[in-house]
C-alpha positions in Angstrom: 105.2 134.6 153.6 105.6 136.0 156.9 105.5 134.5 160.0 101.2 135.0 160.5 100.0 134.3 157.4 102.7 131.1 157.4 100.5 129.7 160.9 97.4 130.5 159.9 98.6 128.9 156.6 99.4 125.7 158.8 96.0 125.6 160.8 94.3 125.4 157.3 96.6 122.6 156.2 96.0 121.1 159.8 92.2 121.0 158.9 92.0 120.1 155.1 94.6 117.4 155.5 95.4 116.8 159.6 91.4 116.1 159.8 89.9 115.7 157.0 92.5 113.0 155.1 91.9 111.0 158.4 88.2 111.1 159.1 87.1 109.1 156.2 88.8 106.0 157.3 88.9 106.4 160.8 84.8 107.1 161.0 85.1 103.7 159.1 83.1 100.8 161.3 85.9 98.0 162.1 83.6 95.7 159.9 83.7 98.1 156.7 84.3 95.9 153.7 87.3 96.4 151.1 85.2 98.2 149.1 84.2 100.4 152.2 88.0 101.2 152.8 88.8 102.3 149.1 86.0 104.8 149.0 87.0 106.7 152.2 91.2 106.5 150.9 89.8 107.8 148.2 87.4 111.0 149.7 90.3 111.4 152.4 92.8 111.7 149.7 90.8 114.4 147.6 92.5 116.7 150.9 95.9 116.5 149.1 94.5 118.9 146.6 94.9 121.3 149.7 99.0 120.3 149.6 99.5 120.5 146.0 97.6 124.2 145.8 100.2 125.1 148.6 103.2 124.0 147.8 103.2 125.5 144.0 101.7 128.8 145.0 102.5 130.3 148.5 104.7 127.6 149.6 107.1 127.3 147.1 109.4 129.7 148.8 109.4 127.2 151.7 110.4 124.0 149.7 113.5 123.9 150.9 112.6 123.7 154.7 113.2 121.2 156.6 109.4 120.9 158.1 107.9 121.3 154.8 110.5 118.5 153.3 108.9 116.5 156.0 105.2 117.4 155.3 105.6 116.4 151.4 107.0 113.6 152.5 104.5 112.4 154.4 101.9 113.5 152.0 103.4 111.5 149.3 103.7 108.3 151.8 99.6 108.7 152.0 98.9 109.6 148.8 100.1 105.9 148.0 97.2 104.2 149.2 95.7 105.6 146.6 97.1 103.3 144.0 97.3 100.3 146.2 96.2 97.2 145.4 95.9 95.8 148.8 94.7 98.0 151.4 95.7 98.0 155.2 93.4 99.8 157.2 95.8 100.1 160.4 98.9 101.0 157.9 96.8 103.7 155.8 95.7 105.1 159.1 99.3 105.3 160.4 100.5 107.5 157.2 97.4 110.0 157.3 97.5 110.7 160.7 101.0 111.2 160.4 100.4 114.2 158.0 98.7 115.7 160.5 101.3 115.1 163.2 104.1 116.6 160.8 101.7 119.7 159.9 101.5 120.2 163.9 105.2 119.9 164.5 105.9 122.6 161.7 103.4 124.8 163.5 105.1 123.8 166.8 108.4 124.8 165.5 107.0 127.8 163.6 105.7 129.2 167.2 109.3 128.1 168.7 107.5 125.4 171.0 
């Protein structure tokens, strides 16, 4: 993967899972029930299918970078909430957005910013 198809690669990933893993819960009204919190872990995580399509097709010649360590990392971290008992909204918002912010520091690092 070359160095343009790897950012444009990285602005998809920044979209399916930077945006739309977050949205969900952060749209979420600060009076959304328990029930209301599961359902939008649960549509916000249906973005990891986005990862996992990556990392065993185009990036599995990157697996053993740094930046994408750190992006499966933080992937993994998120996709826990999706077997959580007990839900934290403010911790389960921390970890998704924190995909994103790994996905942009890749691409900033990618670009040599």
């Amino acid at each position: 993967m070359d160095r343009e198809e790897l950012l444009e690669t990285l602005d998809e990933l920044q979209h399916d899972l930077g945006k739309h893993l977050l949205m969900p819960v952060a749209l979420l009204p600060q009076t959304a029930s328990h029930v209301d919190l599961r359902d939008a872990v649960s549509r916000g995580l249906r973005q990891v299918a986005a990862w996992r399509a990556f990392g065993q097709g185009p990036g599995r010649s990157l697996a053993g970078d740094q930046a994408f360590a750190v992006v499966d990392a933080r992937v993994a971290a998120a996709a826990q909430w999706g077997m959580a008992v007990h839900l934290d909204r403010s911790r389960v918002q921390a970890d998704f957005a924190a995909v994103g912010e790994a996905i942009c520091a890749w691409r900033r690092q990618v670009i040599g910013d």
